[in-house]
C-alpha positions in Angstrom: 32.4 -19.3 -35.1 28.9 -19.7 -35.0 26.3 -22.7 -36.8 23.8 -20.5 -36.3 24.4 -17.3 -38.5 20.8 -16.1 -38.1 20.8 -16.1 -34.5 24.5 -14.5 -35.0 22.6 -11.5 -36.6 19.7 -11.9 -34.7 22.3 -11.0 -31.6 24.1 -8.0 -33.9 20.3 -6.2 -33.5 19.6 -7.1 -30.1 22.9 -5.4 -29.1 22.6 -2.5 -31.1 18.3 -1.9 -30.3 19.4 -1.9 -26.5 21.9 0.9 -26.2 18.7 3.3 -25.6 17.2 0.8 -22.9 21.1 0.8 -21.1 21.4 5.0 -21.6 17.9 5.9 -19.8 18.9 8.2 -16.6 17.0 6.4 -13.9 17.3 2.5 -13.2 15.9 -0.2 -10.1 18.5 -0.8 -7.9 17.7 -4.1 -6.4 19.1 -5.7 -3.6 18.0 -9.7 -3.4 19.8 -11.2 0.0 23.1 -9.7 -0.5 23.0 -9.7 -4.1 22.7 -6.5 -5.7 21.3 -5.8 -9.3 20.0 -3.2 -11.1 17.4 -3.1 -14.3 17.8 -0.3 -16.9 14.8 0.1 -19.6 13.3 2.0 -22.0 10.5 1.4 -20.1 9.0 3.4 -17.3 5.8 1.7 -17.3 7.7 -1.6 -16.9 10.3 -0.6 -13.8 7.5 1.2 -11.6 5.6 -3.1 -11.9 9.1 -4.0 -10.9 9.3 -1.5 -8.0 6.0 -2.5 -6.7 6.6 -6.2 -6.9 9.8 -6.0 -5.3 8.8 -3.4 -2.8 11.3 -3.6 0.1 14.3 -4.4 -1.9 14.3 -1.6 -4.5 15.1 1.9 -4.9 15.9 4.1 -7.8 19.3 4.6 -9.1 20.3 7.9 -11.2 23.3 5.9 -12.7 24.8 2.7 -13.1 28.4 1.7 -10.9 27.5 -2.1 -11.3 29.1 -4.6 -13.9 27.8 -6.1 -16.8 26.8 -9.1 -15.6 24.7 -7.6 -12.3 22.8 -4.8 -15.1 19.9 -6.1 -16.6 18.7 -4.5 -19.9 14.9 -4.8 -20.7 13.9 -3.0 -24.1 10.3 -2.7 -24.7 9.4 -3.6 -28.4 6.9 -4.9 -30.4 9.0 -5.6 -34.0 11.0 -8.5 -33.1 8.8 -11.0 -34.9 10.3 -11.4 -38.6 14.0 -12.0 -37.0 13.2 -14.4 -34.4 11.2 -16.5 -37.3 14.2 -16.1 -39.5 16.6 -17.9 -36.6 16.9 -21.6 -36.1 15.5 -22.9 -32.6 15.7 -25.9 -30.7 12.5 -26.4 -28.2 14.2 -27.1 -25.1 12.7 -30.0 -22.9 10.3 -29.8 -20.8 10.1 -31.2 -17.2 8.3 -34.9 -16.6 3.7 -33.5 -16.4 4.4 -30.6 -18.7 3.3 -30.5 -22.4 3.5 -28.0 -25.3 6.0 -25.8 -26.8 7.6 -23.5 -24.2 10.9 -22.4 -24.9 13.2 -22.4 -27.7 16.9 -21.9 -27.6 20.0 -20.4 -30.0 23.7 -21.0 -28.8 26.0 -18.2 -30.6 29.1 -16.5 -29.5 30.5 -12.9 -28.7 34.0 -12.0 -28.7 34.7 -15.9 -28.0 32.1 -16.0 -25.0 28.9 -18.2 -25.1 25.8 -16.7 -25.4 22.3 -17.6 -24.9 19.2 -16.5 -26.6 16.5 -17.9 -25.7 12.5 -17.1 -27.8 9.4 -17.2 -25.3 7.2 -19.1 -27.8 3.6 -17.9 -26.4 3.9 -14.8 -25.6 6.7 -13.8 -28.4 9.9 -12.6 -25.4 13.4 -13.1 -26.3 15.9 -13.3 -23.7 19.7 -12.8 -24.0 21.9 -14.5 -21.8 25.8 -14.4 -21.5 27.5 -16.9 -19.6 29.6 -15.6 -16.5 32.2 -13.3 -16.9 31.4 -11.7 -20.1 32.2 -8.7 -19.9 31.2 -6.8 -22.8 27.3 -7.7 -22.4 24.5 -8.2 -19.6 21.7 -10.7 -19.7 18.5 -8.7 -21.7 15.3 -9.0 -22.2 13.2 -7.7 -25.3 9.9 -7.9 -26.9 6.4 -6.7 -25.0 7.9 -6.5 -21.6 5.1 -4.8 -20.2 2.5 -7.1 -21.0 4.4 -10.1 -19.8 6.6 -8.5 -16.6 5.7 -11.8 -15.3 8.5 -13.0 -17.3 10.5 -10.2 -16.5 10.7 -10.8 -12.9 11.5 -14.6 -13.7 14.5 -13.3 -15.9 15.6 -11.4 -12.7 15.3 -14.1 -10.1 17.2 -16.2 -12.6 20.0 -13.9 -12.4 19.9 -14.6 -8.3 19.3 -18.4 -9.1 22.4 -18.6 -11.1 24.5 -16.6 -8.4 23.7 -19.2 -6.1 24.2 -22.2 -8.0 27.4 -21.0 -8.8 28.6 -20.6 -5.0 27.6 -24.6 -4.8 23.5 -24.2 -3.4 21.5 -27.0 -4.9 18.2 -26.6 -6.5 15.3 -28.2 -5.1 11.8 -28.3 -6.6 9.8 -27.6 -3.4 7.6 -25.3 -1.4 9.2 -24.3 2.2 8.0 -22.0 5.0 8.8 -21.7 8.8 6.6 -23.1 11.4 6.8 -23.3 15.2 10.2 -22.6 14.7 11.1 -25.0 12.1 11.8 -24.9 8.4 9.5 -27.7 6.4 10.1 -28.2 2.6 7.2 -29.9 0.7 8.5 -31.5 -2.3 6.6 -33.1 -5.4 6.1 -33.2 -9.0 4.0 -30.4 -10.5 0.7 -30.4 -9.7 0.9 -32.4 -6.7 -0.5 -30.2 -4.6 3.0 -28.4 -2.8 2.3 -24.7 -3.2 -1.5 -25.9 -1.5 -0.3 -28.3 1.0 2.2 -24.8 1.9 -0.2 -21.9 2.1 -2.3 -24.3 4.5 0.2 -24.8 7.0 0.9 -21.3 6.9 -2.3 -20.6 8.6 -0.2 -21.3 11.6 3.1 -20.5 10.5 5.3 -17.6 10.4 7.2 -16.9 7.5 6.5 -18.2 4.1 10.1 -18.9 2.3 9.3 -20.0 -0.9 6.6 -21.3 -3.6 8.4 -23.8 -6.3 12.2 -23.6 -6.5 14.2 -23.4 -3.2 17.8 -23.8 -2.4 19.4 -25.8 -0.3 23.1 -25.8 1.2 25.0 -27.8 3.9 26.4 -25.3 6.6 29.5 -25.1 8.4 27.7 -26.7 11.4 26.5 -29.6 9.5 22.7 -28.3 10.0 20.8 -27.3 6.4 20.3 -23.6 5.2 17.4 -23.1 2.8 17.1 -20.4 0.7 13.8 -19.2 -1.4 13.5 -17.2 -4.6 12.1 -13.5 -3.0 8.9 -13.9 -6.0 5.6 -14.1 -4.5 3.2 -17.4 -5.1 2.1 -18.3 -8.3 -0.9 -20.4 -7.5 -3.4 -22.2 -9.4 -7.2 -21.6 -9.6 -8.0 -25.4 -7.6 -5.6 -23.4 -4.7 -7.6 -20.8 -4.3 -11.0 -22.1 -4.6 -11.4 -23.9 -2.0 -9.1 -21.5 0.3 -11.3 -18.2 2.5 -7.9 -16.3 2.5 -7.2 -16.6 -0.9 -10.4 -16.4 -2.7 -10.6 -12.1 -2.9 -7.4 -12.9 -5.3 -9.9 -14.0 -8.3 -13.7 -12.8 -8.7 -17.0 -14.3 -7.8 -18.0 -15.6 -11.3 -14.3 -16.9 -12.0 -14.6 -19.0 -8.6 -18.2 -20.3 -9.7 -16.6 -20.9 -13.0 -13.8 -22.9 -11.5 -15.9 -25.0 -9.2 -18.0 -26.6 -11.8 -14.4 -27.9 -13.8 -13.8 -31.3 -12.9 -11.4 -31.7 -10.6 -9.1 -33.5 -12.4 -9.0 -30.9 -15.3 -8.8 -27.9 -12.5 -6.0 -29.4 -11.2 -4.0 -29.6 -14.1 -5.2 -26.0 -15.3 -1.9 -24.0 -16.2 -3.2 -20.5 -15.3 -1.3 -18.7 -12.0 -2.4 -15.8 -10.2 0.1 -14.0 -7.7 -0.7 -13.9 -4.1 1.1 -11.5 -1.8 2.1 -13.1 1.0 2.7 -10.2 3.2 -1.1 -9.1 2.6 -2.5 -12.0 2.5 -1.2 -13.3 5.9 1.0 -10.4 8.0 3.2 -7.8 7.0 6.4 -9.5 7.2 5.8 -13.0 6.3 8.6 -13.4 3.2 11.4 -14.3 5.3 14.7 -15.6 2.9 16.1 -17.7 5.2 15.5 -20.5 7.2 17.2 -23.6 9.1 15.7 -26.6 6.9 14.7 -29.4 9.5 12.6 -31.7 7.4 11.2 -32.7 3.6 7.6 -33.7 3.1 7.6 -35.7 -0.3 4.0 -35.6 -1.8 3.4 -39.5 -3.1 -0.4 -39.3 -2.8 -2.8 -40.1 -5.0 -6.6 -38.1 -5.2 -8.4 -41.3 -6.1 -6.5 -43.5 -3.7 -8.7 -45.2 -1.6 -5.9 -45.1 1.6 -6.6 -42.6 3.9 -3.9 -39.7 4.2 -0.2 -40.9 5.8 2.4 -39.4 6.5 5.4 -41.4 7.2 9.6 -40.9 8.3 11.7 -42.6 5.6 15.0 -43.0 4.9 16.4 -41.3 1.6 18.8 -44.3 1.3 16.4 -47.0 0.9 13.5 -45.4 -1.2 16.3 -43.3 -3.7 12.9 -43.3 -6.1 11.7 -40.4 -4.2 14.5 -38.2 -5.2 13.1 -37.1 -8.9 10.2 -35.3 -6.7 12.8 -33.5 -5.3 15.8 -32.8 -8.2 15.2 -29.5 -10.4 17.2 -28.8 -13.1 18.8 -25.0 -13.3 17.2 -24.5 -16.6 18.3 -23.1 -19.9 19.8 -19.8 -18.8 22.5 -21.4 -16.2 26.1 -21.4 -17.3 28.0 -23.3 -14.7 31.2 -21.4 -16.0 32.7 -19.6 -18.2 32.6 -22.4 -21.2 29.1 -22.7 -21.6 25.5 -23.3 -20.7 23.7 -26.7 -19.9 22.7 -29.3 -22.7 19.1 -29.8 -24.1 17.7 -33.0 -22.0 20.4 -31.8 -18.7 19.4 -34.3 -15.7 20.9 -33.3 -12.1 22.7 -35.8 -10.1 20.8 -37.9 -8.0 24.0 -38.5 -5.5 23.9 -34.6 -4.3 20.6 -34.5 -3.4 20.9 -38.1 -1.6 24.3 -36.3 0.0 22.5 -33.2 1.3 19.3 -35.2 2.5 21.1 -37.0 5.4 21.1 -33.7 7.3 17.4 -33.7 7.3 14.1 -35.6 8.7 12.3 -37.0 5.2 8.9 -37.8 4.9 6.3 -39.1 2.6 3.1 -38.9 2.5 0.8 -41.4 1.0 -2.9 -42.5 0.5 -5.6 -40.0 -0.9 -4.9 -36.4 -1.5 -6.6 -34.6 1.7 -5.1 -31.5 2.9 -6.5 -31.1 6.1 -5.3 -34.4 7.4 -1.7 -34.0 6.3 -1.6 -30.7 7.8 -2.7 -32.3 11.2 -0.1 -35.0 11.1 2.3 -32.4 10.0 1.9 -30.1 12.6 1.7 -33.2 15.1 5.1 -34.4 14.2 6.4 -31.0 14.8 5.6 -31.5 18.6 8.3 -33.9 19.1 11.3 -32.5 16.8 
């Protein structure tokens, strides 16, 4: 039975409000590396964003043949306000760099099964959840939909995130693309400068793999497989500034306007803009997939006096790198059928430590200077 008889009701509506979103007569079908999916809304406005973003992977369907838990239910609304005030939440914690309320969380039940919902506290979103192998319900999404698809797409990749997880991938907090024939993962905490570090070394690269969250299994053969989330960069403004390809992504007077920000306070501005790798750089350069052959862990500093370093270290002795590494799944995975992760959940340190012996790990040190760790980078890559 459920503490929480507000969000209990709260759930009641949200089930009964979606049967129009679930009933429409076309759907996406979307097909993410193997896993298929398909998003029915009341929305037409909000499936043609979806098409476009995930152009390549999407078609329309005319009706539904896939289960519960691969349908995805998105009901545009804009009178959800009174009953999510009337619910009791619990923030849910934020990762080490980030501050402010986020997201908020309700654990209830349906016929027995967990159920997540989670409230979007900026923008007013309220996500549904099941855990695995509930039947009777898919994972939804209501609220202003359109305005924020953003969060839309996120509530779809989670869906692919939580596929993997549950087939035993771990969840690394890195950038990754392929280079001269080899996958790189850049690893940090947020802010450090991964996603930047990435889209330079891409210049000479050939297939961008992913921006923030990447997964990472041990194959048969002993050699890594990494895996990226198929969503497009979300970069910040002190990316783009200072980057020729990238700068047609914002206008002249937001560039000047960024420029004159401090450094320090442009770097830790929380405002992301898309950038289309496969425009940006050449038609097919998302790739899913690549071979993962070595970790750079960001450790720099940019007022370190040191010049830039990058050095070959062994996971086993410097175990303090790892949190730049660990990600945890977040408030939507269920590892089962019995329920979702606590408030506060931490990974385990040991699994990453595990997977890393199959892999060259570096750090790199000293002053935060792009250009030099791309040299040494692309250096090092001579002699694997």
């Amino acid at each position: 039975m459920s503490t929480n008889p507000n969000a209990q009701n709260l759930l009641d509506y949200l089930l009964n409000t979606s049967k129009e979103a679930r009933l429409q007569p076309k759907g996406l079908s979307l097909d993410l590396k193997g896993f298929p999916l398909e998003v029915r809304s009341n929305s037409q406005a909000l499936l043609e964003t979806l098409r476009y973003y995930f152009a390549g992977l999407s078609e329309w369907s005319s009706t539904s043949n896939l289960s519960s838990e691969q349908t995805i239910v998105v009901y545009q609304s804009d009178v959800l306000e009174n009953a999510i005030q009337q619910t009791e939440w619990q923030d849910w914690q934020r990762e080490p760099g980030k501050t402010g309320r986020k997201d908020a969380v309700a654990d209830v039940r349906l016929d027995e099964h967990p159920v997540r919902l989670l409230h979007k506290v900026k923008t007013g979103m309220l996500f549904m959840q099941p855990a695995p192998f509930t039947e009777a319900v898919s994972p939804m999404a209501f609220g202003p939909a359109e305005t924020h698809s953003s969060q839309i797409i996120n509530f779809v990749l989670t869906q692919y995130l939580n596929h993997h997880l549950r087939h035993q991938w771990l969840l690394g907090h890195a950038s990754a693309l392929q280079i001269h024939n080899h996958g790189l993962a850049i690893a940090g905490l947020s802010g450090g400068g991964k996603s930047t570090l990435m889209l330079h070394l891409l210049e000479e690269g050939q297939h961008f793999i992913s921006n923030d969250r990447l997964l990472m299994k041990q194959q048969d053969d002993g050699f890594l497989s990494m895996r990226g989330i198929p969503k497009q960069p979300r970069i910040n403004p002190g990316t783009i500034v200072h980057n020729p390809r990238l700068q047609n992504l914002i206008s002249q007077t937001e560039r000047e306007r960024f420029l004159a920000m401090p450094s320090e306070s442009l770097r830790a501005l929380e405002q992301k803009y898309d950038a289309p790798v496969n425009q940006l750089y050449h038609e097919d350069c998302y790739q899913s997939e690549a071979q993962l052959d070595a970790l750079f862990i960001l450790n720099w500093q940019a007022l370190s006096p040191l010049r830039t370093q990058v050095t070959e270290v062994d996971i086993n002795d410097r175990k303090e790198l790892l949190p730049a590494i660990m990600k945890t799944p977040g408030p939507f995975y269920a590892p089962n059928e019995n329920g979702f992760l606590a408030n506060g959940f931490e990974p385990e340190p040991q699994d990453y430590q595990t997977l890393l012996q199959h892999c060259k790990v570096y750090e790199i040190t000293g002053k935060i200077d792009f250009e030099s760790a791309k040299r040494q980078i692309q250096a090092l890559l001579k002699n694997f």
